[in-house]
N, C-alpha and C positions, 0 to 999 in steps of 0.2 A: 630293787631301787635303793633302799640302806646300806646293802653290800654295795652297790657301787660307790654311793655317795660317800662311805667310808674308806673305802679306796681311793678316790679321787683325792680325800683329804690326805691320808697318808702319802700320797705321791707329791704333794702340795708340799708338804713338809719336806719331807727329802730334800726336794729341788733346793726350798728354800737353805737347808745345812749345806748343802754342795758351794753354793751360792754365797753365802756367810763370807761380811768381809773378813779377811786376818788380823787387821785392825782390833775388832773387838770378841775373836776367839780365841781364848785363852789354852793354852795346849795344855794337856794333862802332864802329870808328871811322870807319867811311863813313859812319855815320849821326847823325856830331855835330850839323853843317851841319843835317839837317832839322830837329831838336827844339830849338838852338839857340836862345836871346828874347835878346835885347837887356837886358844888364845882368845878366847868368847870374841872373835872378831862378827861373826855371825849370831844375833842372841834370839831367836826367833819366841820366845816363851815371854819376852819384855813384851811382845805387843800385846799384852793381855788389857793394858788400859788406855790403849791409845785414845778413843773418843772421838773415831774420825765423825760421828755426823755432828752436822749444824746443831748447836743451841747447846750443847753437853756442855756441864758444867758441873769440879771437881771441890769444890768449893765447899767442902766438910771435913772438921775439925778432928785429927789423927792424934794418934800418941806414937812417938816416936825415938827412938835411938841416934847420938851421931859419934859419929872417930873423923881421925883425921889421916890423910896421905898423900904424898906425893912421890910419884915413879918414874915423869921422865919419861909414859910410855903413849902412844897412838889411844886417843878416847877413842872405845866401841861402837860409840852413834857417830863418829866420822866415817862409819861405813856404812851407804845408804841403805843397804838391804834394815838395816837397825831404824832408819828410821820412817815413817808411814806420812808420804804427801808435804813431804820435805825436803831443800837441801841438807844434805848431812853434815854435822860441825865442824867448821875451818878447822886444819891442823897445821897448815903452816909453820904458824909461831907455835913451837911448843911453849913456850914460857907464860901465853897471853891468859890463859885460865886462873889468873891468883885473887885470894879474897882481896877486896879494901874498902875500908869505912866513908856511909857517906855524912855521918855524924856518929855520935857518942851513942846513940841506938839502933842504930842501923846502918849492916853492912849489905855486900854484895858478894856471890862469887859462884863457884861451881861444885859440882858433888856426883860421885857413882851413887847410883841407887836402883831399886828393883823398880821404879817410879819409872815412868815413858821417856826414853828419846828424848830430849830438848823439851819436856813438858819445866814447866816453872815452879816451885814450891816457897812458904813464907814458913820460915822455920822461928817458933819464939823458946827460948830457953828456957826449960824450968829449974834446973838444977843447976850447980857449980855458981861461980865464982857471977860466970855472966847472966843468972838469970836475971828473966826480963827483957833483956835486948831479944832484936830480931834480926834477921835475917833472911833473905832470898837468894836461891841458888838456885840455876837451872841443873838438868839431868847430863848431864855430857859423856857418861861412862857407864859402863852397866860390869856385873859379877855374879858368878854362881857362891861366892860365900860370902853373899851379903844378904841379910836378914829382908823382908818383906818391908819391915818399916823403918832401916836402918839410912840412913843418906853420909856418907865415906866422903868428907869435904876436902878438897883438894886445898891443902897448904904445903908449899917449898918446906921443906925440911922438919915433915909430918910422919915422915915413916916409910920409904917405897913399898913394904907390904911385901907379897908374893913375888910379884915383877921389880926387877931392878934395871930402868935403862938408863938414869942418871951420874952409870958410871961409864957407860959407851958415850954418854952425850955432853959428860962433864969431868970425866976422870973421878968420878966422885967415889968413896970407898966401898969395897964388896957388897956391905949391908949399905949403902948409902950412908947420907948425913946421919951420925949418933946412931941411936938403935933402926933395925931394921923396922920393928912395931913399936910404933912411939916416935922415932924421929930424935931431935935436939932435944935434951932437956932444958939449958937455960937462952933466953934471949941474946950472950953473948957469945954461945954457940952458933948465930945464924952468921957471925963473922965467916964460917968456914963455908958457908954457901956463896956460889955467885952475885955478882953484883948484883945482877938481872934479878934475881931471886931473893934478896937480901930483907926487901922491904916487905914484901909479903909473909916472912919468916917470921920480922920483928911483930906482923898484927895478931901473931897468935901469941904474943905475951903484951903486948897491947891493950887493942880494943877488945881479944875475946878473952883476955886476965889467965893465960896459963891453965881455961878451962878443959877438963878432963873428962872426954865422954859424955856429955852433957843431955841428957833427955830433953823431948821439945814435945811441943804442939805444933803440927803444921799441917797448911792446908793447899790446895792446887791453886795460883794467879796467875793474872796474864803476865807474860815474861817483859820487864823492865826492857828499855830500850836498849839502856846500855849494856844489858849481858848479849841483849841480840845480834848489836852491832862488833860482836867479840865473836860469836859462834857462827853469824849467818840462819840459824836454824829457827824457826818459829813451825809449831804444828797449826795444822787446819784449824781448828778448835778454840787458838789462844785469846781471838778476839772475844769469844763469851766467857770467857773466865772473869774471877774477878779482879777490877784492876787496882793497885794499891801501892800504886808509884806512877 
């Protein structure tokens, strides 16, 4: 009778691992290598905190890294398999993802990060030039050489990084604008960017003072209307977050 009923259990568990959403299994990391595409269009290892069920809520205070970039290229979570119980993020307008302020302490914008799919993040500065201010960025991009607690802020003439398609989509220089990492060094360098682009250049000697790498505090919120109505993309989950705009 205990051999069965120990059997029964272990078959009970099985089912249940088979079963397991993808949503909240987290793949090991021997298994990057196999699911792996070329151009992390497919990121299958992000979905480790997606949070598909009711009530989850990410709302604990991180210590965190940020840089900044901009490449010009197709965000990762605009391809749905990236993201879980979602539209995947508009790419139409390449240009529409840029930071901007909605007072002296508070911006808005977008960011690659190892964080979910279109989840939402409040980033507050501690270090440089801007600490103190805050910031909310939704997820729009994902990368295998981005740090666990890193968020890679998308600004015009921040650096294209690895990827360079803002010289197919703008004639813009080999390495793009100024350095390939790092971007423009001064503000009157964002002359050489597009118009389109020009103003969101200027807010990173602006509102965030030419800050450099900036450590933060940040935590998972519900995503601002207005980044939503930019990407389209909201996760299941966003309504129990917390909200703070």
């Amino acid at each position: 009778m205990k051999k069965n009923f120990i059997l029964s259990t272990l078959v009970a568990l099985s089912i249940i691992k088979i079963n397991a959403s993808p949503s909240i299994y987290r793949r090991d990391d021997s298994d990057r290598d196999k699911y792996a595409f070329y151009g992390w269009a497919f990121n299958p290892w992000n979905w480790y905190g997606s949070n598909a069920g009711k009530n989850s809520t990410d709302s604990i205070l991180k210590f965190g890294i940020t840089t900044v970039y901009w490449d010009c290229c197709l965000p990762s979570c605009s391809w749905k398999f990236n993201v879980y119980g979602s539209h995947p993020v508009k790419s139409c307008y390449k240009d529409d993802q840029q930071p901007f302020s909605l007072n002296d302490n508070l911006s808005l914008g977008f960011a690659a990060s190892r964080e979910p799919c279109c989840s939402c993040h409040k980033l507050q500065f501690t270090t440089g030039p801007a600490q103190g201010r805050e910031m909310i960025v939704q997820v729009t991009n994902t990368g295998e050489d981005l740090e666990y607690n890193q968020f890679d802020i998308q600004v015009p003439g921040g650096g294209v990084g690895i990827f360079n398609g803002c010289t197919k989509q703008w004639g813009a220089p080999e390495d793009g604008w100024g350095k390939r990492y790092g971007g423009v060094a001064t503000i009157d360098k964002c002359s050489e960017l597009p118009l389109q682009l020009k103003s969101a250049c200027e807010w990173r000697f602006g509102w965030f003072l030419d800050s450099k790498n900036p450590s933060v505090i940040y935590e998972r919120v519900q995503c601002p209307e207005k980044l939503v109505s930019i990407t389209g993309c909201v996760l299941p989950d966003d309504e129990y977050q917390k909200k703070v705009l």
